[in-house]
C-alpha positions as CSV (number, residue, x, y, z in Angstrom):
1,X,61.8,38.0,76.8
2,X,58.1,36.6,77.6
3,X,57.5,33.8,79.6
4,X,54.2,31.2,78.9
5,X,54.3,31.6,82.9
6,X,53.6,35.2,84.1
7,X,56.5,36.3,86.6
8,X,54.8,38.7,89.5
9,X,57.5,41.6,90.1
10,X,57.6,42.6,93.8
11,X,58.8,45.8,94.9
12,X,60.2,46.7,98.8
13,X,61.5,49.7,100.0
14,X,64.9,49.5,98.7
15,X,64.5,46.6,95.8
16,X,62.6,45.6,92.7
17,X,63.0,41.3,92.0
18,X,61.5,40.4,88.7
19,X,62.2,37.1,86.4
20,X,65.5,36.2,85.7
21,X,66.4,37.8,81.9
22,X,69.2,36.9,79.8
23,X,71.2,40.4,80.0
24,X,71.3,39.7,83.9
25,X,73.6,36.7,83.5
26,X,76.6,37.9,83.5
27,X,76.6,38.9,87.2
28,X,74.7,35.4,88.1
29,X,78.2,33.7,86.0
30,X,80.7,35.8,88.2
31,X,79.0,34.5,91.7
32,X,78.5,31.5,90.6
33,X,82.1,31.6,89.3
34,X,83.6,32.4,92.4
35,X,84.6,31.4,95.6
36,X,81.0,33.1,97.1
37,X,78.6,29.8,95.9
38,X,81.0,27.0,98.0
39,X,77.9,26.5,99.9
40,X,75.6,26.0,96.4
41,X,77.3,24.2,94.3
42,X,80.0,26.2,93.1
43,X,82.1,27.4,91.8
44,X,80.8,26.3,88.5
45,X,82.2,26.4,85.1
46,X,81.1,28.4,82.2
47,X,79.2,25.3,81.0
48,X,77.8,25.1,84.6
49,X,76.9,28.1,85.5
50,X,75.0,28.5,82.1
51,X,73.0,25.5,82.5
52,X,72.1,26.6,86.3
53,X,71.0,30.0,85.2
54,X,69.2,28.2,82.1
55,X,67.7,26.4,85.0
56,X,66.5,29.3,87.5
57,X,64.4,30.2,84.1
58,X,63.2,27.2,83.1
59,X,61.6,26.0,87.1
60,X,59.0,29.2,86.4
61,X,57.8,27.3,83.6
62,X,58.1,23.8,85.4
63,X,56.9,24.7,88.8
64,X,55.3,28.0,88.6
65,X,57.1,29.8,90.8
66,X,61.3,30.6,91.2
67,X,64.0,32.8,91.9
68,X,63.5,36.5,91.3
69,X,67.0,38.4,90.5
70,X,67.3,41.9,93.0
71,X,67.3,45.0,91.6
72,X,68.0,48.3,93.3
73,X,64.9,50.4,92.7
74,X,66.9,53.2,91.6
75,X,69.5,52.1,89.2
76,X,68.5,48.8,88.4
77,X,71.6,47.0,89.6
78,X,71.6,43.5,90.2
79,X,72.5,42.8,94.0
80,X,71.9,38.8,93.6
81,X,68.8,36.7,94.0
82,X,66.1,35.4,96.5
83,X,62.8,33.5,96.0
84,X,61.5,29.6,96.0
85,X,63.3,26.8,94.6
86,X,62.7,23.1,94.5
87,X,64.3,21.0,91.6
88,X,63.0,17.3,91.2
89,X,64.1,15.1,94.7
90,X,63.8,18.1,97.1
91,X,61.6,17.2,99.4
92,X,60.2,20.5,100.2
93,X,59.7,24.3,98.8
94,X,62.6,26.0,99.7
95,X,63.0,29.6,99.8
96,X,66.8,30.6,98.6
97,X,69.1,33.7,98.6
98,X,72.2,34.6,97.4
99,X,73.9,38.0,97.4
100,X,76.6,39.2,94.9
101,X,79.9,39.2,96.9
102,X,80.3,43.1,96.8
103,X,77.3,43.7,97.7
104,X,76.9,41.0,100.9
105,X,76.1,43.5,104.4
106,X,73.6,45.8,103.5
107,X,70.3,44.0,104.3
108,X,69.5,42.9,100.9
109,X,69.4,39.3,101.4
110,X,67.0,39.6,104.6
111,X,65.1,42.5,102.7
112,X,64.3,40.5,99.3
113,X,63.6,36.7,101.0
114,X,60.8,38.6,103.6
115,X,59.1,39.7,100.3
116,X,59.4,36.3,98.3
117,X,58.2,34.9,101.4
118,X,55.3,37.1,102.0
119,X,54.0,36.7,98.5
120,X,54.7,33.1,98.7
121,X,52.2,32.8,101.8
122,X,49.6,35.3,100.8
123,X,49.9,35.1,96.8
124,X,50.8,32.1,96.1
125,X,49.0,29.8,98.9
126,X,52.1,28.1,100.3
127,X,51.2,26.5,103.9
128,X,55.2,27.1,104.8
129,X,59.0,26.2,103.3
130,X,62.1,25.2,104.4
131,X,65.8,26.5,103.5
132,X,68.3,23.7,102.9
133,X,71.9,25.2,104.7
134,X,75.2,24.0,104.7
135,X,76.3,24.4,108.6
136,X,79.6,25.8,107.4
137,X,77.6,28.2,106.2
138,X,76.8,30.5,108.9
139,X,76.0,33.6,107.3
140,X,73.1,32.0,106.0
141,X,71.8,30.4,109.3
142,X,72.2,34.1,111.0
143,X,69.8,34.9,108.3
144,X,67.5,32.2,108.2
145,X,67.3,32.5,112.1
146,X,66.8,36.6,111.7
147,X,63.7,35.7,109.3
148,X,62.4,33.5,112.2
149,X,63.5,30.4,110.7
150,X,64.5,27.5,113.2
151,X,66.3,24.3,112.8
152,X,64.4,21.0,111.9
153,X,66.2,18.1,113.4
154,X,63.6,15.8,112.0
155,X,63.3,16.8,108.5
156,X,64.3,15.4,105.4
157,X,67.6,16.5,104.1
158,X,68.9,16.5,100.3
159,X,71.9,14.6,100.9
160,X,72.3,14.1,104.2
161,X,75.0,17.0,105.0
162,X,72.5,20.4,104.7
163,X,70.8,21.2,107.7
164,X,66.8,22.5,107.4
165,X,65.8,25.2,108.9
166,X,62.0,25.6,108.9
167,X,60.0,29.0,108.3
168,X,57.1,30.4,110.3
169,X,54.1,29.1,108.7
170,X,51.7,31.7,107.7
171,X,49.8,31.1,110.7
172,X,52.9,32.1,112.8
173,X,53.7,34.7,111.1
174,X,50.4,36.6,111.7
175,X,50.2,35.7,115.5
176,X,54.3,36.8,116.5
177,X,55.9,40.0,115.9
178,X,58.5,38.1,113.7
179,X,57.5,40.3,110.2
180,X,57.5,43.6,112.9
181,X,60.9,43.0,113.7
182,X,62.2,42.1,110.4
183,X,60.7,45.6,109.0
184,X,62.4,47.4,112.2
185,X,65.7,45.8,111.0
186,X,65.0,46.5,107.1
187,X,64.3,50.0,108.5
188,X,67.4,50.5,109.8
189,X,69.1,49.1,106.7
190,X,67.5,51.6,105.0
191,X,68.2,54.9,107.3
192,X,71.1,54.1,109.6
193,X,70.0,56.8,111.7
194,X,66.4,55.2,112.3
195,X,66.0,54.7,115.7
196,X,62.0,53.2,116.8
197,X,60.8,54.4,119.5
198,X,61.6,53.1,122.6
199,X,65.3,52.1,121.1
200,X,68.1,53.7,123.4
201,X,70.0,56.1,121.7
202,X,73.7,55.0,121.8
């Protein structure tokens, strides 16, 4: 499938994320599908879920940048998605996530949005984003707050009933410890018997 907009492919320890492809949909339709995307929307239809993942394609093109889908560097599998998404009324970048259920608890989700961000800031010029959060949702916040995200009482919402939670800028980022810690987390992710030095052994 080409694209008139070039999709960068990032790769992290664990994960590839590339461009959204037609053969991946099928997993996007079952999370989307299921009781997993309460807190985006879902679940959707068949004609829904289509038209969203018709849509994940289509803001490349429009806004030059997107949602990547995860891979696992090794087999390929899809694990869910992470990257930047702001259809027309949002009134800022956000940077998204969501995990296949079966694959939710293994450091993918913080893993994948640290790269989008990074490339975001560094690549891509962005001065900082937001993520949009249902506060039902908490799984998500533990995230967002683990990426160094913190809540914005004073910021635009969608609708009125997500809270924003605002990302380090890129500034921040290079003056805190914030991206040290998230690679000392990915770390462990990775290896469960990493242990940095200085960590207790327990």
């Amino acid at each position: 499938m080409s694209h008139s907009v070039k999709i960068p492919t990032l790769e992290t320890e664990r994960l590839v994320l590339r461009g959204p492809e037609p053969e991946d949909y099928p997993d996007f339709r079952a999370t989307f599908s299921s009781y997993r995307s309460r807190f985006m929307g879902g679940p959707l239809n068949r004609y829904e879920a289509w038209m969203l993942y018709a849509a994940e394609i289509g803001h490349w093109e429009i806004r030059g940048f997107g949602m990547w889908m995860i891979h696992d560097m090794d087999t390929d599998e899809t694990y869910g998605m992470a990257g930047g998404w702001q259809p027309a009324g949002w009134p800022e970048r956000e940077i998204a996530w969501i995990i296949w259920p079966e694959k939710s608890g293994k450091g993918y989700a913080l893993e994948a949005t640290h790269a989008a961000r990074k490339y975001f800031y560094d690549k891509a010029g962005w001065e900082g984003a937001v993520s949009y959060i249902d506060p039902k949702n908490l799984d998500s916040i533990r995230l967002a707050e683990r990426l160094g995200a913190t809540k914005d009482h004073d910021a635009p919402t969608i609708d009125g009933n997500d809270a924003v939670y605002r990302h380090p800028s890129p500034e921040q980022m290079r003056s805190s410890q914030i991206a040290d810690g998230i690679a000392l987390e990915i770390s462990h992710y990775c290896d469960p018997l990493f242990k940095p030095k200085g960590w207790a052994l327990d």
